[in-house]
C-alpha positions in Angstrom: 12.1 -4.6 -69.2 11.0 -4.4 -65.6 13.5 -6.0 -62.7 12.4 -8.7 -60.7 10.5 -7.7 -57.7 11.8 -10.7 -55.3 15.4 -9.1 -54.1 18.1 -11.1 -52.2 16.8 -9.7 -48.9 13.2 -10.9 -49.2 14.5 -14.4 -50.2 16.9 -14.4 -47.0 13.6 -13.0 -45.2 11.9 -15.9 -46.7 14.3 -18.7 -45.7 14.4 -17.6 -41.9 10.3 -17.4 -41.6 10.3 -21.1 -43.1 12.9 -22.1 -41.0 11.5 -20.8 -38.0 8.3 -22.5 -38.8 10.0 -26.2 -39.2 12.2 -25.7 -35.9 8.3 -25.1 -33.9 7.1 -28.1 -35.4 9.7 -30.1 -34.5 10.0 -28.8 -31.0 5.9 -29.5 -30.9 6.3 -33.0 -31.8 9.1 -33.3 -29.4 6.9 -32.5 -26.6 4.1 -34.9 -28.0 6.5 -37.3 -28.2 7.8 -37.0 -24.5 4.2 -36.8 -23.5 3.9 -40.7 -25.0 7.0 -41.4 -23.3 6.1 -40.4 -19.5 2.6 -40.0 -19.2 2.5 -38.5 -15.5 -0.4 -36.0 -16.4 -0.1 -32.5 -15.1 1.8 -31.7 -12.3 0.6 -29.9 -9.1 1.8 -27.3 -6.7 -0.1 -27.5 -3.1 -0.6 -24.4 -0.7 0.3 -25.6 2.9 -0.9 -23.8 5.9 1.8 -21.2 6.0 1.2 -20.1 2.2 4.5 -21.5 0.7 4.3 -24.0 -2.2 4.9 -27.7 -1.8 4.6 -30.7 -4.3 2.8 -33.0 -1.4 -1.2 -32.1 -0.9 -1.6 -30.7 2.7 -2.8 -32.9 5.8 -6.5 -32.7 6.3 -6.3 -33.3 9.8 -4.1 -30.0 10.0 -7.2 -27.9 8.7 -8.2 -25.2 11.0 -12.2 -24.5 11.0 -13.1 -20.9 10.6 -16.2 -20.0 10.8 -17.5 -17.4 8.0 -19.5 -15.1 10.9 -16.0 -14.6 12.3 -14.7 -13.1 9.5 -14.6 -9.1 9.0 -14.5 -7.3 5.8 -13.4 -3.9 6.3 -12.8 -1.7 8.9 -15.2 -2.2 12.2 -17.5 0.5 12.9 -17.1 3.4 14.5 -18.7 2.6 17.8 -16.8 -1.1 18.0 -13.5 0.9 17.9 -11.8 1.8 21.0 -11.5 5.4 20.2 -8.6 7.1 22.8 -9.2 10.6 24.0 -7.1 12.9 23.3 -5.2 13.9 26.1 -5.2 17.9 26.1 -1.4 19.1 26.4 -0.7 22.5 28.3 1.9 24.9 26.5 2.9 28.5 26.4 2.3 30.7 23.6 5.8 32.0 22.5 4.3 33.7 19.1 0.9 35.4 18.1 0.0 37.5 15.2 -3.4 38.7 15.6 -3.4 40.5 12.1 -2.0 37.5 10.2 -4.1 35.0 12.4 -1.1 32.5 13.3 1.6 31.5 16.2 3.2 29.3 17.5 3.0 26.9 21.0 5.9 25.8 23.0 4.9 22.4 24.6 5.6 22.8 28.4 6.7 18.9 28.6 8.8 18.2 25.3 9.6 21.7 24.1 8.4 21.3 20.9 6.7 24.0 18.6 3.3 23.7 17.2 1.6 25.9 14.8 -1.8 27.3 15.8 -4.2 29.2 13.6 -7.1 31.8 14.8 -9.4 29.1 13.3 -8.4 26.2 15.9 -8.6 28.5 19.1 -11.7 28.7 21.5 -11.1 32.3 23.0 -8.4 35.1 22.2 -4.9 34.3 23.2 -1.8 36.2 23.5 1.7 35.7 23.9 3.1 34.1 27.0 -0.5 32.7 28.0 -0.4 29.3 29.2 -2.9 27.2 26.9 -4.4 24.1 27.0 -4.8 22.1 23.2 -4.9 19.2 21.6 -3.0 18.1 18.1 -4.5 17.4 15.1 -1.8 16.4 11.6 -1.9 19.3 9.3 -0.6 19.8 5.2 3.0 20.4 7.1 2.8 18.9 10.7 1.2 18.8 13.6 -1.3 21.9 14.5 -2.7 22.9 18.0 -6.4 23.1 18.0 -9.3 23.2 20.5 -6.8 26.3 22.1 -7.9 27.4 25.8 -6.2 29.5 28.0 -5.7 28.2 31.5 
């Protein structure tokens, strides 16, 4: 003869599904009956002026006018910008290697070294030249380029 196929655990199983069902019902007509009750509709939240959250509707007379040709989307053009010149620094070079194609600048003002590659110089240079140059941000700092000698 072949056992039953319902077990203990699937009736427990059973019992908490339906009673989870009958404590949503209740809890739904709960809140249909508390609707009934105190029929204020659906509440609001207002935006005032300064973007926090209030439960009052903001002051009409308060609004600003703004008018939609005044607004920018995106960056302004190239030509609208105020574009600064670079100011060319004058340093020494303390380092060259001509075979590898790299050195190094000692700024004459703050004493800070800058890398400088064969690539981002005008005219040969060579250790202990005075050079004029201007930075540009590199993958690992800030690189002389646009290297003259003075």
């Amino acid at each position: 003869m072949a056992k039953s196929q319902v077990t203990f655990n699937k009736i427990e199983k059973e019992k908490k599904r339906l009673k989870k069902r009958e404590e949503k019902q209740k809890k739904k007509e709960a809140r249909k009956a508390e609707a009934k009750e105190n029929p204020q509709g659906i509440q609001f939240a207002y935006v005032d002026f300064n973007g926090n959250l209030t439960d009052t509707p903001p002051d009409p007379a308060m609004r600003e006018k703004v008018e939609a040709e005044s607004i920018e989307l995106g960056i302004p053009k190239k030509e609208d910008r105020e574009e600064e010149e670079p100011a060319a620094k004058e340093g020494k070079v303390s380092f060259f290697d001509h075979s590898k194609g790299f050195g190094f600048i000692i700024d004459s003002i703050n004493q800070e070294k800058y890398f400088v590659h064969v690539s981002g110089t005008l005219e040969p240079i060579e250790e202990n030249d005075k050079v004029t140059y201007e930075l540009e941000r590199g993958q690992k700092g800030m690189n002389a380029v646009q290297v003259k000698k003075i």
